[in-house]
PDB file of N, CA, C and O in Angstrom, chain B, residues numbered from 101:
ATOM      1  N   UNK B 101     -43.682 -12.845 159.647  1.00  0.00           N
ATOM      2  CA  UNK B 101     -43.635 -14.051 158.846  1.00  0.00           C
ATOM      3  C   UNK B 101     -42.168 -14.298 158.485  1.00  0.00           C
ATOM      4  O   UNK B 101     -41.612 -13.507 157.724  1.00  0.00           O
ATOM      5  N   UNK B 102     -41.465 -15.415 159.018  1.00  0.00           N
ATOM      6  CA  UNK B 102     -40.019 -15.832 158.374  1.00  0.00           C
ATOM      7  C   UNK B 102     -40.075 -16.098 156.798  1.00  0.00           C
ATOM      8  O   UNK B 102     -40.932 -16.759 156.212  1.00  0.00           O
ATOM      9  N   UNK B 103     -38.937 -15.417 156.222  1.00  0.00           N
ATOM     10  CA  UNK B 103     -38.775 -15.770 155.015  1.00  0.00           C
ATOM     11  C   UNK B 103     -39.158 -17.387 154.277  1.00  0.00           C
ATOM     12  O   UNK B 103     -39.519 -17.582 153.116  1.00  0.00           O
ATOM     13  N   UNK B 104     -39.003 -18.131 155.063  1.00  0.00           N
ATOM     14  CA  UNK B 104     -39.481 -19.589 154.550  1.00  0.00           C
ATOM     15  C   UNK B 104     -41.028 -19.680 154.547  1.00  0.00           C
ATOM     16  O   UNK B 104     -41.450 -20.361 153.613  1.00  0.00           O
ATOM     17  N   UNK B 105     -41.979 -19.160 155.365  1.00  0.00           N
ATOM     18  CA  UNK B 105     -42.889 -18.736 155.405  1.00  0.00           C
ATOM     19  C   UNK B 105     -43.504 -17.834 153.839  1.00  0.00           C
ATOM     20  O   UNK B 105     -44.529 -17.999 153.178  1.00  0.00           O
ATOM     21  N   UNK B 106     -42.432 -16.948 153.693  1.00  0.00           N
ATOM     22  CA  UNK B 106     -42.958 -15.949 152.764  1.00  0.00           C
ATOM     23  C   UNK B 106     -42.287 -16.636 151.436  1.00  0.00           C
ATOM     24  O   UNK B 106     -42.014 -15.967 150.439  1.00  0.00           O
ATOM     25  N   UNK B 107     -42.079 -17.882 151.521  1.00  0.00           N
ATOM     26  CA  UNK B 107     -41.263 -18.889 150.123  1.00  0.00           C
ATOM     27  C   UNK B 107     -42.158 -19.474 150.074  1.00  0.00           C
ATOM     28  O   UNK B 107     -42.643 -19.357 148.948  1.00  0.00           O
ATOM     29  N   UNK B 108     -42.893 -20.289 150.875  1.00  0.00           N
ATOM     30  CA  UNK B 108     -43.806 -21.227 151.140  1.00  0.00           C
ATOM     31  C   UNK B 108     -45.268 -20.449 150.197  1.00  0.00           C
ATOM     32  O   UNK B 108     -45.945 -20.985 149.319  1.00  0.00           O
ATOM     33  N   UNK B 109     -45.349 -19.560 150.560  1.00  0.00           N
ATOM     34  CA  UNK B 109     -46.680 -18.578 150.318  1.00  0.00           C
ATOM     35  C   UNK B 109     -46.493 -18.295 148.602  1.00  0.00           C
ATOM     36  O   UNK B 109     -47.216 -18.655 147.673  1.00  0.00           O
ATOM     37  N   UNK B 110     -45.204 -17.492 148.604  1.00  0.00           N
ATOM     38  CA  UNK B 110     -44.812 -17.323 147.033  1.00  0.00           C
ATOM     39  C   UNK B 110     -45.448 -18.412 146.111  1.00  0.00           C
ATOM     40  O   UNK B 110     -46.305 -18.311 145.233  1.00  0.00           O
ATOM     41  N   UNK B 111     -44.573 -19.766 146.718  1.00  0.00           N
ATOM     42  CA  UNK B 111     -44.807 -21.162 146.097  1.00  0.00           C
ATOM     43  C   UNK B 111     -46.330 -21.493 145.806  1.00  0.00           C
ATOM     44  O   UNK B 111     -46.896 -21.653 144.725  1.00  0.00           O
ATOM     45  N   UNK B 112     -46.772 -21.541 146.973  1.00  0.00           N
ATOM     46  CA  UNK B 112     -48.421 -21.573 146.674  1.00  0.00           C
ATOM     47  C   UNK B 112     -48.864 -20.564 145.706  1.00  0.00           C
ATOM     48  O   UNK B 112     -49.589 -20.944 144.787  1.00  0.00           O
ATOM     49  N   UNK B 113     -48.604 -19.607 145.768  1.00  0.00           N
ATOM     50  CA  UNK B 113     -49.530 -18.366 144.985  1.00  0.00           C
ATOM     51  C   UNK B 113     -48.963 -18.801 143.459  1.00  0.00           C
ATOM     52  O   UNK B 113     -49.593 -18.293 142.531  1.00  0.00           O
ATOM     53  N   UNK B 114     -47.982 -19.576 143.142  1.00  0.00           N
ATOM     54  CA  UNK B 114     -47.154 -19.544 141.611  1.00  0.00           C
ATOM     55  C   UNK B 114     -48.426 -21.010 141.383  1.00  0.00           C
ATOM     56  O   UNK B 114     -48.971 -21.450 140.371  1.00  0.00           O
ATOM     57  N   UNK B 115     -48.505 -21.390 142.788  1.00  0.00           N
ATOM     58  CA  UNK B 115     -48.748 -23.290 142.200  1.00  0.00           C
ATOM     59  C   UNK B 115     -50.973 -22.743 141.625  1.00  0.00           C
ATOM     60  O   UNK B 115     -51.848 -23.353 141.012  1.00  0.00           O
ATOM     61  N   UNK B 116     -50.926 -21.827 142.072  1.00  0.00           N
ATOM     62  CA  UNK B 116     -52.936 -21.487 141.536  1.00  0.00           C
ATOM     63  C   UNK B 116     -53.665 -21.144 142.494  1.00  0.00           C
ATOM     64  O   UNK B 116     -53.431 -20.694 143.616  1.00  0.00           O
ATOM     65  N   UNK B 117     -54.810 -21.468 141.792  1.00  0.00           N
ATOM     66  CA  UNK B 117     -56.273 -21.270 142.994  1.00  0.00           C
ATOM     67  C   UNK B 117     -56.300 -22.406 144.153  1.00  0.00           C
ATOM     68  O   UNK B 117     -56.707 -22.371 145.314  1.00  0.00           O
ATOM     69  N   UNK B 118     -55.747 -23.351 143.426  1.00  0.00           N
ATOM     70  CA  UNK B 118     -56.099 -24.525 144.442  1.00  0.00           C
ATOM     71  C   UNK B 118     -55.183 -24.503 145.796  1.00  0.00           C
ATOM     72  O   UNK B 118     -55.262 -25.383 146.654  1.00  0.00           O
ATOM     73  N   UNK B 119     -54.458 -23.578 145.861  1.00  0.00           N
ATOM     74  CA  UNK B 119     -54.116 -23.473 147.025  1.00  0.00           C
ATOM     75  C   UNK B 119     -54.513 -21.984 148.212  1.00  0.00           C
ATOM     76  O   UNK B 119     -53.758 -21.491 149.049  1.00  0.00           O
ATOM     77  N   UNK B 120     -55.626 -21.670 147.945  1.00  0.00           N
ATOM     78  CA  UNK B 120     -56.020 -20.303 148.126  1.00  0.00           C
ATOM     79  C   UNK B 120     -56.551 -21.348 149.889  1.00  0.00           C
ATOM     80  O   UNK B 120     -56.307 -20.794 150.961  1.00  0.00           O
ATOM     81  N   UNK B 121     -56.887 -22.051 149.886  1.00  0.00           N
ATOM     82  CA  UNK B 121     -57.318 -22.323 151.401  1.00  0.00           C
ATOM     83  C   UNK B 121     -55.979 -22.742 152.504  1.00  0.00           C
ATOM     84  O   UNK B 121     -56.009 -22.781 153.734  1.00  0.00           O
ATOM     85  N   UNK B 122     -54.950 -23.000 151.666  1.00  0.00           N
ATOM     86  CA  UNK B 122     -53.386 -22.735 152.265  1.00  0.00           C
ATOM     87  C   UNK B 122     -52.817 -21.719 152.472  1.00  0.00           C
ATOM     88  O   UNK B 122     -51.757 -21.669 153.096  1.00  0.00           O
ATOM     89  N   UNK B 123     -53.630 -20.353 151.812  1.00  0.00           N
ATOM     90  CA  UNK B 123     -52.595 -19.174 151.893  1.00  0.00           C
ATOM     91  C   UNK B 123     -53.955 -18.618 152.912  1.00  0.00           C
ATOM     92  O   UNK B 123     -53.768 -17.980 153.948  1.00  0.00           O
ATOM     93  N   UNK B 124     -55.035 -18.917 152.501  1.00  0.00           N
ATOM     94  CA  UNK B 124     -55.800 -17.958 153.760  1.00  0.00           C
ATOM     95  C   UNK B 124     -55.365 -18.778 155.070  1.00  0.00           C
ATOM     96  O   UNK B 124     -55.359 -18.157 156.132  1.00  0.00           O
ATOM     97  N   UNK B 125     -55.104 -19.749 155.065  1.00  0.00           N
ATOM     98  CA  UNK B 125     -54.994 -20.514 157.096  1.00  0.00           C
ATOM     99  C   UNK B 125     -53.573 -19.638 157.521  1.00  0.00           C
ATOM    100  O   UNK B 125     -53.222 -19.218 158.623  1.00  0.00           O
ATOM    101  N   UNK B 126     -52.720 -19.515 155.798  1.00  0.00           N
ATOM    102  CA  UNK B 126     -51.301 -19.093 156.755  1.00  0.00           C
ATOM    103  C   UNK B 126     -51.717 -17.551 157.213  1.00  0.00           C
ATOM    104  O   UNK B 126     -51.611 -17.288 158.411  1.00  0.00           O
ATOM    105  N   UNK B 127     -52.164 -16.575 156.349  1.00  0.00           N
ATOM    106  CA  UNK B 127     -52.395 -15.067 156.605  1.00  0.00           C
ATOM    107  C   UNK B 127     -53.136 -14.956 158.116  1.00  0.00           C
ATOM    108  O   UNK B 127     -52.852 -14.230 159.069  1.00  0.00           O
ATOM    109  N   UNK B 128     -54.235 -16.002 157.950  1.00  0.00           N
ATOM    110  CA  UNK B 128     -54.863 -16.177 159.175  1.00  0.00           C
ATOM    111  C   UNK B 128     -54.458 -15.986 160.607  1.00  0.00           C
ATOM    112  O   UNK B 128     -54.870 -15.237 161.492  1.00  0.00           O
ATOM    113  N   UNK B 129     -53.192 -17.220 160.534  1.00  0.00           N
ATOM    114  CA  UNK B 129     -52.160 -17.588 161.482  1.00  0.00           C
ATOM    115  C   UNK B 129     -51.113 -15.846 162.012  1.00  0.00           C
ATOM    116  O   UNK B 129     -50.690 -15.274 163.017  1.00  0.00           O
ATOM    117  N   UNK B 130     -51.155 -15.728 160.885  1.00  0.00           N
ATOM    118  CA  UNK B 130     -50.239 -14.915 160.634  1.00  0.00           C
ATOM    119  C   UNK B 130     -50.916 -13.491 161.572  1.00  0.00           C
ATOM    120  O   UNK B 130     -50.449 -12.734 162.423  1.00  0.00           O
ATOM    121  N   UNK B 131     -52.079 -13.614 160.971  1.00  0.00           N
ATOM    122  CA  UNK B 131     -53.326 -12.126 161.168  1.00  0.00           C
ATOM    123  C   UNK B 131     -52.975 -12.417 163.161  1.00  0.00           C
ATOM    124  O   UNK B 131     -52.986 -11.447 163.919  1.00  0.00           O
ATOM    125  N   UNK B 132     -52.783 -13.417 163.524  1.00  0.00           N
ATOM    126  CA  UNK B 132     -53.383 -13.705 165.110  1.00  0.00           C
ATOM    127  C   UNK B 132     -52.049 -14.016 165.723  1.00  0.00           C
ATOM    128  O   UNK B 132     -52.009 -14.329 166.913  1.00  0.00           O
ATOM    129  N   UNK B 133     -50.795 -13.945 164.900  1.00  0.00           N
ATOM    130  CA  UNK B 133     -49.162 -13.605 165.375  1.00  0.00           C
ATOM    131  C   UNK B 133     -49.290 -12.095 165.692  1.00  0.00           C
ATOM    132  O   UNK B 133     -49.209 -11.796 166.883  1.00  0.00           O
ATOM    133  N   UNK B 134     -49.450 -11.258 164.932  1.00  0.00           N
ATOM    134  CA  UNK B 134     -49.266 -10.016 164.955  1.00  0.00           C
ATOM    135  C   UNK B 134     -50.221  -9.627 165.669  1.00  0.00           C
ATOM    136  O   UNK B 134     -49.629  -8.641 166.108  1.00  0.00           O
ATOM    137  N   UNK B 135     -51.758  -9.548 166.427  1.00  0.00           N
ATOM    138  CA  UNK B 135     -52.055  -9.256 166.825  1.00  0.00           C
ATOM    139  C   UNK B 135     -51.916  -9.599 168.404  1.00  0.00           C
ATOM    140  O   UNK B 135     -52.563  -8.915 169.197  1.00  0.00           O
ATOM    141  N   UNK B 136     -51.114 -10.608 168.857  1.00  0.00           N
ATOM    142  CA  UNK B 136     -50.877 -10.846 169.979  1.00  0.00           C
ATOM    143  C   UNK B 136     -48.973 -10.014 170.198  1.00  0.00           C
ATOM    144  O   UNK B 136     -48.354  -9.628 171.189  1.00  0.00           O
ATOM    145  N   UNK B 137     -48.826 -10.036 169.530  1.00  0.00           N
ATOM    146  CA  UNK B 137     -47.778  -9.405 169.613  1.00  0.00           C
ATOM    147  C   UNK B 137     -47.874  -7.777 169.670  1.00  0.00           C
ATOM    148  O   UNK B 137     -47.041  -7.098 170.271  1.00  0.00           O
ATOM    149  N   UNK B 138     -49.016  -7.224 168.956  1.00  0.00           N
ATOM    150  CA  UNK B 138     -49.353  -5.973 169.584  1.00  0.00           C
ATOM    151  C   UNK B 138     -49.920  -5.753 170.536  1.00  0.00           C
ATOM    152  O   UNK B 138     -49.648  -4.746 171.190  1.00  0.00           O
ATOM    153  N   UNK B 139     -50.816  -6.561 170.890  1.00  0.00           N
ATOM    154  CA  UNK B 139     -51.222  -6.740 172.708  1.00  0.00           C
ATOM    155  C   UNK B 139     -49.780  -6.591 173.633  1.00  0.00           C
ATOM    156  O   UNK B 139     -49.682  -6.148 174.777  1.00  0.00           O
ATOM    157  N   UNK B 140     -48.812  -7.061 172.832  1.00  0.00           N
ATOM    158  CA  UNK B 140     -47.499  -7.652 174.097  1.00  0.00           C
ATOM    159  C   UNK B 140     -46.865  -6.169 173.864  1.00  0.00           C
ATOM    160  O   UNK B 140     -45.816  -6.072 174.501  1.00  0.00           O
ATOM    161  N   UNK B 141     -47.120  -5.232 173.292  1.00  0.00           N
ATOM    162  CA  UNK B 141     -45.904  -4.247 172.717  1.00  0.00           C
ATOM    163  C   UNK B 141     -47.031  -3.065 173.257  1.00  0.00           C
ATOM    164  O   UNK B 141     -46.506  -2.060 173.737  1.00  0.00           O
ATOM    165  N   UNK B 142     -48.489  -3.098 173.222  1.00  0.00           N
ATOM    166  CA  UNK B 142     -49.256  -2.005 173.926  1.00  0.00           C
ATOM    167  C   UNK B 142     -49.101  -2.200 175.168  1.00  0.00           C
ATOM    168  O   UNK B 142     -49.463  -1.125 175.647  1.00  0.00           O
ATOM    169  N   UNK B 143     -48.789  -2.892 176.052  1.00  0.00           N
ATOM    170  CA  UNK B 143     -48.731  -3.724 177.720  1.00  0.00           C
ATOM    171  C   UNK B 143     -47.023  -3.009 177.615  1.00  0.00           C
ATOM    172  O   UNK B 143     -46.873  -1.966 178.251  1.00  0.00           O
ATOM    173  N   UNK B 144     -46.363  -3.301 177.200  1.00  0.00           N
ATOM    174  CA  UNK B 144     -44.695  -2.743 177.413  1.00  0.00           C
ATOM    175  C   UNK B 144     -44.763  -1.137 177.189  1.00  0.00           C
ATOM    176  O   UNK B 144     -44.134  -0.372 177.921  1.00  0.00           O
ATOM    177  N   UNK B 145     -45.829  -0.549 175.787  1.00  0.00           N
ATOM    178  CA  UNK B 145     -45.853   1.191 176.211  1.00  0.00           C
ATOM    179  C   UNK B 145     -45.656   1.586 177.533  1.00  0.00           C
ATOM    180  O   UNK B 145     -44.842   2.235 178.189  1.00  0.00           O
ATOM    181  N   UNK B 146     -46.988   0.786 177.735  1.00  0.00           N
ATOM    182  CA  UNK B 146     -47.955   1.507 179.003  1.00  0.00           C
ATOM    183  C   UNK B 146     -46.920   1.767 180.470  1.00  0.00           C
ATOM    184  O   UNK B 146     -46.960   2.744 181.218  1.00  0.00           O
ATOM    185  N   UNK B 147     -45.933   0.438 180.584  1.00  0.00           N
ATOM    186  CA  UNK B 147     -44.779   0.110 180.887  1.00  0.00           C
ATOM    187  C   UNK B 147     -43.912   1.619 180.733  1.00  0.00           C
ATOM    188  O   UNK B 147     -43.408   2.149 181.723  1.00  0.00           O
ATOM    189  N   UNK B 148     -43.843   2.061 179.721  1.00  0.00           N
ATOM    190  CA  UNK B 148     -42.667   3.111 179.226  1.00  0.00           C
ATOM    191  C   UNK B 148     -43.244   4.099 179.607  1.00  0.00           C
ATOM    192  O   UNK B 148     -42.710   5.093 180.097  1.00  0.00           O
ATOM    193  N   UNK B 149     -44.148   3.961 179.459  1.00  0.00           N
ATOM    194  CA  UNK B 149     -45.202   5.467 179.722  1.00  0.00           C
ATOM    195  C   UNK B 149     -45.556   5.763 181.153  1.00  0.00           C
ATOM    196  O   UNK B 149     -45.972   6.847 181.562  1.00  0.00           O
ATOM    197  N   UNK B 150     -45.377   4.842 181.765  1.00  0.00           N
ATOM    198  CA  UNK B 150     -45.670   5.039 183.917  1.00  0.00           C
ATOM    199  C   UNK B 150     -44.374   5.541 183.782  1.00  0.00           C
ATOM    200  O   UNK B 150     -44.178   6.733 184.021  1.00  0.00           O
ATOM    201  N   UNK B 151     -42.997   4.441 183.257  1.00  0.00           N
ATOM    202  CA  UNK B 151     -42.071   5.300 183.960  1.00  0.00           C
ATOM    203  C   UNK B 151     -41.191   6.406 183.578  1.00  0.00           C
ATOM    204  O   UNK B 151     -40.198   6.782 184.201  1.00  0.00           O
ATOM    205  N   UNK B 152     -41.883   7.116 181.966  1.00  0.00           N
ATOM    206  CA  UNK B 152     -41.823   8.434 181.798  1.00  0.00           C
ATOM    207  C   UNK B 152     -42.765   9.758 182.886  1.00  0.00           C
ATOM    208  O   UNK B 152     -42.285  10.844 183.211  1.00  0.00           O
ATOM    209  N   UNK B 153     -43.581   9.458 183.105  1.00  0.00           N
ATOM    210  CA  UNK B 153     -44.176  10.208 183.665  1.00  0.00           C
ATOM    211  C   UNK B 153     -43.764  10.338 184.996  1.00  0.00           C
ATOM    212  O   UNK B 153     -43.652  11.447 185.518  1.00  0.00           O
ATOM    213  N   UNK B 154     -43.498   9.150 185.667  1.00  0.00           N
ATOM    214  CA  UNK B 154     -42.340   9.065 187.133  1.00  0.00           C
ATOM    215  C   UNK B 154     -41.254  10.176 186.928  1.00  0.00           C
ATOM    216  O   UNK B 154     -41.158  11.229 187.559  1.00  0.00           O
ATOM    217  N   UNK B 155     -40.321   9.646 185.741  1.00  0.00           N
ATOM    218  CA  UNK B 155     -39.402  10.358 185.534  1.00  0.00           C
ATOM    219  C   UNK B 155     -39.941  12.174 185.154  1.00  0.00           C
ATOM    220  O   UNK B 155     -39.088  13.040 185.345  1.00  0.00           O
ATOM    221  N   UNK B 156     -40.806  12.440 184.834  1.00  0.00           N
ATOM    222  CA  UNK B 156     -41.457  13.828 184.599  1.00  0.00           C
ATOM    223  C   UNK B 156     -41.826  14.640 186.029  1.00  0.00           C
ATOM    224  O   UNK B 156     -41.487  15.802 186.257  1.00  0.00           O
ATOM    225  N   UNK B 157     -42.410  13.984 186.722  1.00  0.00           N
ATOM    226  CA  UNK B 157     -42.697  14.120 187.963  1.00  0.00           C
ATOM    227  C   UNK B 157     -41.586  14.520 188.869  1.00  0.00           C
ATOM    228  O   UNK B 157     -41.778  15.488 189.606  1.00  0.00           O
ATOM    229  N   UNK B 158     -40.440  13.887 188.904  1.00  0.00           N
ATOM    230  CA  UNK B 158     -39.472  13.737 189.519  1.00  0.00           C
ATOM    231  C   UNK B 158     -38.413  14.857 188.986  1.00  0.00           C
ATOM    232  O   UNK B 158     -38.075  15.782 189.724  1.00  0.00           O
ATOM    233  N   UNK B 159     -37.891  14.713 187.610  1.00  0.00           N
ATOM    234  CA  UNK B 159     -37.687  16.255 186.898  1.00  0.00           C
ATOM    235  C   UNK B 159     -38.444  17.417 187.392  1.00  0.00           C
ATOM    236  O   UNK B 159     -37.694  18.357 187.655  1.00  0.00           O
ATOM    237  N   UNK B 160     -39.949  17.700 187.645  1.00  0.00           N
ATOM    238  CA  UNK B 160     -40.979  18.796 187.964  1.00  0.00           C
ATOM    239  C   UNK B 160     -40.005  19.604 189.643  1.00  0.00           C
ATOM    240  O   UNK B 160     -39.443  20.607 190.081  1.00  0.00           O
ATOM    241  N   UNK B 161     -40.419  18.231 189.947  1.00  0.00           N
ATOM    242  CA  UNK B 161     -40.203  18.769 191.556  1.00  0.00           C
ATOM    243  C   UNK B 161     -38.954  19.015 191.817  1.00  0.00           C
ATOM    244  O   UNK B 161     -38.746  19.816 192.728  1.00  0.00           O
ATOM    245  N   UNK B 162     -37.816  18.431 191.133  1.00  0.00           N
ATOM    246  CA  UNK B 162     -36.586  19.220 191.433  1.00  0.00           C
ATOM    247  C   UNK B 162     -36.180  20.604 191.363  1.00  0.00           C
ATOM    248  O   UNK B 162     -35.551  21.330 192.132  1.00  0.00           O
ATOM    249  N   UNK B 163     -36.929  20.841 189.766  1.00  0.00           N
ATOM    250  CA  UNK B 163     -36.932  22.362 189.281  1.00  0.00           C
ATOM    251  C   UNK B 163     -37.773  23.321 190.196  1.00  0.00           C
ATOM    252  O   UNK B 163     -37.515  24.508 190.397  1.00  0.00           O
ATOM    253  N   UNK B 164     -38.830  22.603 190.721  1.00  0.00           N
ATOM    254  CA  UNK B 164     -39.595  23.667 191.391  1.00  0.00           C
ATOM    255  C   UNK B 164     -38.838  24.100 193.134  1.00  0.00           C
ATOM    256  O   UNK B 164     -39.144  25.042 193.865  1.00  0.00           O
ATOM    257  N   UNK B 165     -37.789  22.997 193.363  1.00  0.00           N
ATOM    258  CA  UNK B 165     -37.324  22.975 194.733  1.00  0.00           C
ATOM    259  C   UNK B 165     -36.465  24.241 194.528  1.00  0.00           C
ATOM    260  O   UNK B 165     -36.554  25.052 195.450  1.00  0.00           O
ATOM    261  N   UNK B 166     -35.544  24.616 193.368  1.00  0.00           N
ATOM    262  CA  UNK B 166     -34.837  25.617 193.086  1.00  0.00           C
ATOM    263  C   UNK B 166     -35.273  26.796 192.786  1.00  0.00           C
ATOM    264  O   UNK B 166     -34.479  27.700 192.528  1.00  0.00           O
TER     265      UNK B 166
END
């Protein structure tokens, strides 16, 4: 959430109840930023993680050539 975002929210939460259906759409929004963005960051592990294990593999067999 950008700070103007988290001003915006402040603002609402100072202004009452009557804005409680403005702060749930933003958290909402917010709830379905971050979860696509952990989709994008579990897909880049998996990424790190083939080519650690390449690299493990490749370390293995050198040591074992000696």
């Amino acid at each position: 959430m950008s700070i103007s975002q988290i001003k915006q929210y402040v603002d609402w939460i100072m202004q009452g109840d009557e804005t409680v259906p403005k702060r749930l759409a933003m958290l909402t929004a917010h709830c379905q930023e971050i979860l696509e963005e952990l989709a994008m960051r579990k897909e880049s592990l998996r990424g790190v993680e083939l080519k650690i294990a390449c690299y493990q593999q490749y370390v293995e067999k050198k040591e074992n050539e000696r």
